[in-house]
C-alpha positions in Angstrom: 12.9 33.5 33.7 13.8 29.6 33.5 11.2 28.6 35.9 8.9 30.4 34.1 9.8 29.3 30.7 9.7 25.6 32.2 5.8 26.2 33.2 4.9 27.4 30.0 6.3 25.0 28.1 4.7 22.7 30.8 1.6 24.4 30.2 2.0 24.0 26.2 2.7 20.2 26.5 -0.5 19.8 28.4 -2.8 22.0 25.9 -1.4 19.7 23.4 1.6 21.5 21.8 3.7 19.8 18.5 6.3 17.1 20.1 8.3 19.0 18.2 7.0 22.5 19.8 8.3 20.7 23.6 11.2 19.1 22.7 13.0 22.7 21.3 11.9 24.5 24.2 13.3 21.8 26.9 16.2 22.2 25.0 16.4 25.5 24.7 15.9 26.2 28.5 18.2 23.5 29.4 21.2 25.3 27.5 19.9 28.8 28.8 20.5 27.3 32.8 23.5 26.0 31.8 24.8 29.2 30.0 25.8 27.9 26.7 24.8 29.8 24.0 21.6 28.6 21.9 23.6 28.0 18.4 24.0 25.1 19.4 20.7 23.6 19.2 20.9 25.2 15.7 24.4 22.8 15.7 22.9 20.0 17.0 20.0 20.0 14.6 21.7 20.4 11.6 24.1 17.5 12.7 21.3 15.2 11.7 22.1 16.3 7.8 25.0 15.0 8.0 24.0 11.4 8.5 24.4 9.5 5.2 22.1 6.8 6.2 18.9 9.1 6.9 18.9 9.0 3.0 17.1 5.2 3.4 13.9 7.2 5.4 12.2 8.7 2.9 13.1 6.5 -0.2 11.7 3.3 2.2 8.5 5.3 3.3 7.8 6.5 -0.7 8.6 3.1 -1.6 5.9 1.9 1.5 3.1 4.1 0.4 3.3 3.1 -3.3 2.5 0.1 -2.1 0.2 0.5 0.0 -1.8 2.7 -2.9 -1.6 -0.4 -5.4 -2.9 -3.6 -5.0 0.4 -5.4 -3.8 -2.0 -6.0 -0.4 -4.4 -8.3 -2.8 -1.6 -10.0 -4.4 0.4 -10.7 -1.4 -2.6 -12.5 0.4 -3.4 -14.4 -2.7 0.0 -15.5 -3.2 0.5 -16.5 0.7 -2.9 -18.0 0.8 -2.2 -20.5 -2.6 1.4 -22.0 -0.6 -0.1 -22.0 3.3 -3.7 -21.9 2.9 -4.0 -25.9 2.8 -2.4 -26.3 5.7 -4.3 -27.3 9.2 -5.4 -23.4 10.0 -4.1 -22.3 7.1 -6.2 -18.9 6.3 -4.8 -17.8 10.1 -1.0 -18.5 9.3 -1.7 -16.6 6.1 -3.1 -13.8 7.7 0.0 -13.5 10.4 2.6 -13.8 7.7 0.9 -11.5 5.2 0.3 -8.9 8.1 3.9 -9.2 9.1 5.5 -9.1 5.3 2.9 -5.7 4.7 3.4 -4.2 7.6 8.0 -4.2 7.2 7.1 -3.1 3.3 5.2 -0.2 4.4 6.6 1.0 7.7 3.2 1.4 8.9 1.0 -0.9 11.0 -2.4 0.9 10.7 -2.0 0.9 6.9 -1.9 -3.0 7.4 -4.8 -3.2 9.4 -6.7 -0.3 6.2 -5.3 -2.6 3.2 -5.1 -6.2 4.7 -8.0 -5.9 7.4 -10.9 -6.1 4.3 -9.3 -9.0 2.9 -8.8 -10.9 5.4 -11.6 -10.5 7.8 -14.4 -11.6 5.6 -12.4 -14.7 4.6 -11.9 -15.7 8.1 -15.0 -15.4 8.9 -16.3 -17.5 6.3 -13.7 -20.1 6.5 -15.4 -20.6 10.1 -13.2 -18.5 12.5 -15.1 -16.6 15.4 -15.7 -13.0 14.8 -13.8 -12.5 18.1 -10.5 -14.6 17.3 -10.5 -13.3 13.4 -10.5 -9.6 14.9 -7.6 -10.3 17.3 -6.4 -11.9 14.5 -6.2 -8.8 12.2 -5.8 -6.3 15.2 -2.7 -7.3 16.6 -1.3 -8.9 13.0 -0.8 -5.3 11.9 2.0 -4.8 13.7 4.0 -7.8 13.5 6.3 -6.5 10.6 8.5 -3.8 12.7 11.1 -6.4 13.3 11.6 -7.1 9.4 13.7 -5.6 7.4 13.2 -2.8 5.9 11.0 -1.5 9.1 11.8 2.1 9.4 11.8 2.2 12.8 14.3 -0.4 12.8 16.3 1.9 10.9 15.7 4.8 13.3 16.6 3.0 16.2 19.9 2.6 14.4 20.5 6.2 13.6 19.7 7.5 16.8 21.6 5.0 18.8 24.6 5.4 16.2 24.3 9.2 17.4 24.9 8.4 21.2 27.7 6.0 20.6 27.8 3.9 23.9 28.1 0.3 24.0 29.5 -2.4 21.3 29.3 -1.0 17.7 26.7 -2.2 15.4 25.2 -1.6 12.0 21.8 -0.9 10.7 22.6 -4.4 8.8 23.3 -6.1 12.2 19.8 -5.2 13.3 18.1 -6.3 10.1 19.9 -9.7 11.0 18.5 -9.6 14.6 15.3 -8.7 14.1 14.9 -12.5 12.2 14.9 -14.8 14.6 12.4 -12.3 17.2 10.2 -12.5 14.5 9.8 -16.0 13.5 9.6 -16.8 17.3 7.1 -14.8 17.6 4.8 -16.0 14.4 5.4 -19.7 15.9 3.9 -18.6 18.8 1.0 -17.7 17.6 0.9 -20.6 14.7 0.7 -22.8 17.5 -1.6 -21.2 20.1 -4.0 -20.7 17.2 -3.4 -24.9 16.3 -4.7 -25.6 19.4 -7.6 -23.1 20.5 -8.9 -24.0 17.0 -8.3 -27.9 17.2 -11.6 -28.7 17.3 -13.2 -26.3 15.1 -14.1 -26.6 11.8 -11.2 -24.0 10.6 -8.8 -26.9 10.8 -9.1 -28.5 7.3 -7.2 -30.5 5.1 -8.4 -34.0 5.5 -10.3 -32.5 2.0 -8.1 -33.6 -0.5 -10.2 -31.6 -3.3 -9.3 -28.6 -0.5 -5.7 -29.1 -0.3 -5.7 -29.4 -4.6 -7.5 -26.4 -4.8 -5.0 -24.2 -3.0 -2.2 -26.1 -4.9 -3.7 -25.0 -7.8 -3.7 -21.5 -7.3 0.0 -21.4 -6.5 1.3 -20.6 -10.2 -1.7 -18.1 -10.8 -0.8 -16.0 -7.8 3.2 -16.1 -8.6 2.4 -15.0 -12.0 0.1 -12.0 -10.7 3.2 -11.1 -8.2 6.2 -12.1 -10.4 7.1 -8.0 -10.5 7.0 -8.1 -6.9 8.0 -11.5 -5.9 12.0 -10.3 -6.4 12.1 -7.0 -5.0 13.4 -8.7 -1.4 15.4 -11.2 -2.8 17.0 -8.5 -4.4 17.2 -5.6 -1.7 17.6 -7.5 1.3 20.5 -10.2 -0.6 21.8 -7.2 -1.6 22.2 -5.9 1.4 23.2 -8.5 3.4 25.9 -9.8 0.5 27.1 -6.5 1.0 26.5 -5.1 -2.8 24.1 -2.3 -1.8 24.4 0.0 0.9 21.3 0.5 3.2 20.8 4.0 1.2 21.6 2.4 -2.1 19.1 -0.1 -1.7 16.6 2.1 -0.7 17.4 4.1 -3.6 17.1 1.0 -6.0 13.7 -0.2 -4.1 12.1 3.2 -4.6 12.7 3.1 -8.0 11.8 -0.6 -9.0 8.6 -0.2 -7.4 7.5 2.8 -8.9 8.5 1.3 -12.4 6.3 -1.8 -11.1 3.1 -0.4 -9.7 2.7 2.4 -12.5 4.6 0.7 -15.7 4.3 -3.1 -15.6 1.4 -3.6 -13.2 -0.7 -0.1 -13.8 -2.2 0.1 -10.2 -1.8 3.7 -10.5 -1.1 6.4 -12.4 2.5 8.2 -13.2 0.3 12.0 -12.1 -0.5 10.2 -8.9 2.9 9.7 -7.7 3.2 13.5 -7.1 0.7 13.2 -4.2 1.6 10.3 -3.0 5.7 11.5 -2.5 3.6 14.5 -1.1 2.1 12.5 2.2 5.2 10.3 2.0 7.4 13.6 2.6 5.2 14.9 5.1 5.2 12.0 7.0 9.3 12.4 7.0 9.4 15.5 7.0 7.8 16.0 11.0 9.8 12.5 12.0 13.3 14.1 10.9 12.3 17.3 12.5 11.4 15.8 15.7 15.2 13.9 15.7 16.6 16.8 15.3 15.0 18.6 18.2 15.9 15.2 20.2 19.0 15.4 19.3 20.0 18.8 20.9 17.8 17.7 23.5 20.0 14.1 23.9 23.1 16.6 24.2 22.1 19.2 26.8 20.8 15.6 28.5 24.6 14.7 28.2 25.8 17.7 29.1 23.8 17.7 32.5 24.8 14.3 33.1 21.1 13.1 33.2 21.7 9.2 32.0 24.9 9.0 34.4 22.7 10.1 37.3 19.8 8.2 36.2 22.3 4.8 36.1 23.6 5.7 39.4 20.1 5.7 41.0 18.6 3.0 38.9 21.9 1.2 40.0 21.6 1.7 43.5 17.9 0.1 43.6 18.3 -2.2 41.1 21.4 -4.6 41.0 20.1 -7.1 38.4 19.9 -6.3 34.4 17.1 -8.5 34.7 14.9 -6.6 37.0 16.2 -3.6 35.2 14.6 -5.5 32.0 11.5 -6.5 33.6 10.8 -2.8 34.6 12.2 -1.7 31.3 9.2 -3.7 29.4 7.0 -2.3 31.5 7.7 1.0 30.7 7.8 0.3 27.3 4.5 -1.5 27.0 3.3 1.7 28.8 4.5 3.9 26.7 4.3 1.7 23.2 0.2 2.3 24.0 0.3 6.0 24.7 3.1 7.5 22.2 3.6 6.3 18.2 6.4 4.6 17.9 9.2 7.2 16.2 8.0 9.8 18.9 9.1 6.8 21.9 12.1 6.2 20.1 13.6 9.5 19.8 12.4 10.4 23.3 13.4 7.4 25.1 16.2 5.8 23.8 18.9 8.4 24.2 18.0 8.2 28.3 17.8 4.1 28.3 20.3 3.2 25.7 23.4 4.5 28.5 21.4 2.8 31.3 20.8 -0.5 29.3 25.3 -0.2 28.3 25.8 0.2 32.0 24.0 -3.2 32.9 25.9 -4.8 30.0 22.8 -4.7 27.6 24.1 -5.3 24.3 22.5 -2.1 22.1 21.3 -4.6 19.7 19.7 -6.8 22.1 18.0 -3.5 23.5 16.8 -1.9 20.1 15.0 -5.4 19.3 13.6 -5.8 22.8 11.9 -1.5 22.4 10.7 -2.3 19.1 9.4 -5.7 20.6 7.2 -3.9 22.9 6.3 -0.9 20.7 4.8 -3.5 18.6 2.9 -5.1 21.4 1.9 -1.2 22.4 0.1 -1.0 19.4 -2.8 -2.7 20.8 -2.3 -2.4 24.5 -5.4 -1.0 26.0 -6.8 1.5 26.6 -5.0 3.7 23.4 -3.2 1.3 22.0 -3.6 2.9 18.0 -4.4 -0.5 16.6 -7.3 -0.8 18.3 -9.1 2.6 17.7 -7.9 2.2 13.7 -9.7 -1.5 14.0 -12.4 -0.3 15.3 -13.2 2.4 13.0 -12.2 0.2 10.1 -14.3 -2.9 11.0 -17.2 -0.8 12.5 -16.9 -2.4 15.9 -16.8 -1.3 19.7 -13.4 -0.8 21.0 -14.8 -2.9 23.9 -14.6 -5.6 21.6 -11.7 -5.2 20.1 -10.4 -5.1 23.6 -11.9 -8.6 23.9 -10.5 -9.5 20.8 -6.9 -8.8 21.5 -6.1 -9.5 24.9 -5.3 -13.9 24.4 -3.2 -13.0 21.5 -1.7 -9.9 23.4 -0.7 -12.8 26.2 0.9 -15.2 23.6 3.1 -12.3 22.9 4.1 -11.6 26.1 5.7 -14.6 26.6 7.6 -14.4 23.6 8.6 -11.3 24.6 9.4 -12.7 27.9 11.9 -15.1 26.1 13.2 -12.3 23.6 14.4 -10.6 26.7 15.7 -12.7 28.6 17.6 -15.1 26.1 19.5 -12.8 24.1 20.6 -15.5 21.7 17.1 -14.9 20.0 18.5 -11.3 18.9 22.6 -11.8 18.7 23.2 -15.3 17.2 23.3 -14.0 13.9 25.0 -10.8 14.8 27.9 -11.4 17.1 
């Protein structure tokens, strides 16, 4: 009966059954070999309730797809554009800043590439960027934000690694604070390839002094269009890291100030469109808390069978050093960062590497921002990476070319991940 239940659900995986759909049923069979009774994937699945800080999900994702809906996108390039854009390859850096600071607001990088893509694009181009750089550009831009704070998946790394409770303790606040540093190292990588694969084009201004006045003068114009969204992180995110707000309480307060932002004080949209919006902001919640749930009991009939203690002891007994073990680690995770979105990968993979990583000494936090490093690189990994199929269909272009597009900036970011991995004081110096 197991075996047969195993090639079904086998069988069902392959059709193209619901994550959701496999993961109960591995777990399910899993408990029936091992003769426990099945409450307890009913247990295990209601556990997730009782995490306080699953409260921050779907207030950050309402609060993300406000935004996305209004035209904080146009604001938020304007306002970047007036304080960088007179700089030497100024309408690039503008583009990887805005990219990231969208992209952590929202949660989402394909939203980025929707909202920010039809800005961005067409000004590149006519500032005198190649089509082929400024598609890279806004391809692989998309998904810089995942390491900012609020990311979501930042914040789901944290819950389900809270949930497994191996290693050094840490805080969904500690990985806000780790994610900083990754990021910034990463945006100087690319500020600096793009200064010198562009230093002799005519994208690098600024000798222009009428130029460099121009974009000076539409700094106090663009703060005044955003001054009801200029505080909102000054106030979250010093909220939360002074310690005032709790990660749900500021989640609370951000879902509220921008609804009273984009529909009272601004007017991008309309209080009877909020409805539908919290509708496909629900939804979207709604499947990734069901899948943790199901990967939850799953995690525990995992434990139960001693499946990460076996897989450390064989992983251990071909690979002594944590830094091979990290080496085929990103690997994987590119891999699987351009085949699975990004909450599916974490709540399927980190409960089996997060024990491996503790045995090898791999601080938890270290780990989360490495995965979420490499998810973020997945996004545009051919041949599926999801960035490139959304950039394709957005900008009307081959995914051959987008292909073309990506792969130097997909290189710069490989080294920085390179250096992200293996010097952890990227990721812990503001932690530990």
């Amino acid at each position: 009966m197991i075996w047969a239940g195993l090639a079904l659900t086998l069988a069902a995986a392959l059709a193209g059954a619901p994550l959701v759909a496999v993961l109960m049923a591995a777990a399910m069979l899993g408990f029936l070999a091992a003769d426990i009774d099945l409450t307890v994937v009913a247990i295990e699945v209601y556990r997730i309730v009782d995490t306080p800080l699953l409260v921050a999900l779907p207030l950050f994702t309402y609060a993300g797809y406000v935004l996305a809906e209004a035209k904080t996108s146009e604001r938020l390039v304007a306002l970047v554009r007036s304080l960088l854009g007179w700089l030497p390859c100024g309408l690039a850096i503008v583009g990887f800043i805005a990219c990231g600071l969208f992209t952590a607001l929202t949660g989402a990088s394909g939203v980025t590439i929707v909202a920010l893509g039809a800005l961005l694009l067409p000004a590149l181009l006519q500032a005198g960027y190649g089509e082929r750089f400024s598609l890279g550009l806004v391809t692989t831009s998309g998904s810089l934000g995942l390491l900012l704070a609020p990311s979501l998946p930042l914040i789901l790394y944290g819950v389900i690694a809270q949930q497994i409770n191996v290693g050094e303790p840490f805080t969904i606040i500690d990985l806000f604070k780790a994610g900083v540093l990754p990021l910034l190292l990463m945006l100087a990588c690319l500020v600096a390839w793009t200064l010198w694969v562009q230093r002799r084009g005519s994208a690098v201004p600024t000798s222009n002094p009428t130029g460099v006045a121009a974009e000076r003068a539409r700094i106090w114009p663009a703060l005044l269009a955003a001054r009801w969204e200029l505080p909102l992180p000054i106030v979250v995110l010093g909220g939360i890291y002074s310690g005032y707000f709790a990660i749900s309480e500021a989640a609370a307060v951000t879902a509220v100030y921008v609804t009273v932002a984009e529909t009272l004080l601004y007017r991008d949209l309309r209080l009877r469109a909020l409805p539908s919006i919290a509708v496909k902001a629900m939804v979207m919640v709604g499947g990734i808390l069901l899948i943790l749930g199901v990967a939850l009991a799953f995690t525990s009939f995992l434990v139960d069978a001693e499946v990460p203690q076996r897989l450390f002891e064989f992983m251990q007994a071909h690979i002594e050093s944590p830094i091979a073990f990290l080496l085929l680690l990103n690997i994987l995770l590119l891999a699987l960062g351009a085949m699975l979105d990004i909450f599916s990968a974490l709540v399927i993979m980190v409960p089996l590497i997060l024990p491996v990583a503790a045995g090898y000494g791999i601080d938890p936090v270290h780990l989360g921002i490495v995965f979420l490093a490499n998810m973020q690189i997945g996004y545009f990994t051919p041949p599926v990476g999801m960035n490139l199929f959304i950039a394709s269909y957005r900008f009307n272009k081959p995914v051959l070319a987008l292909y073309a597009a990506c792969w130097p900036f997909m290189l710069v970011l490989l080294a920085a991940l390179l250096l992200i991995t293996y010097v952890p004081w990227f990721t812990l110096v503001l932690v530990r």
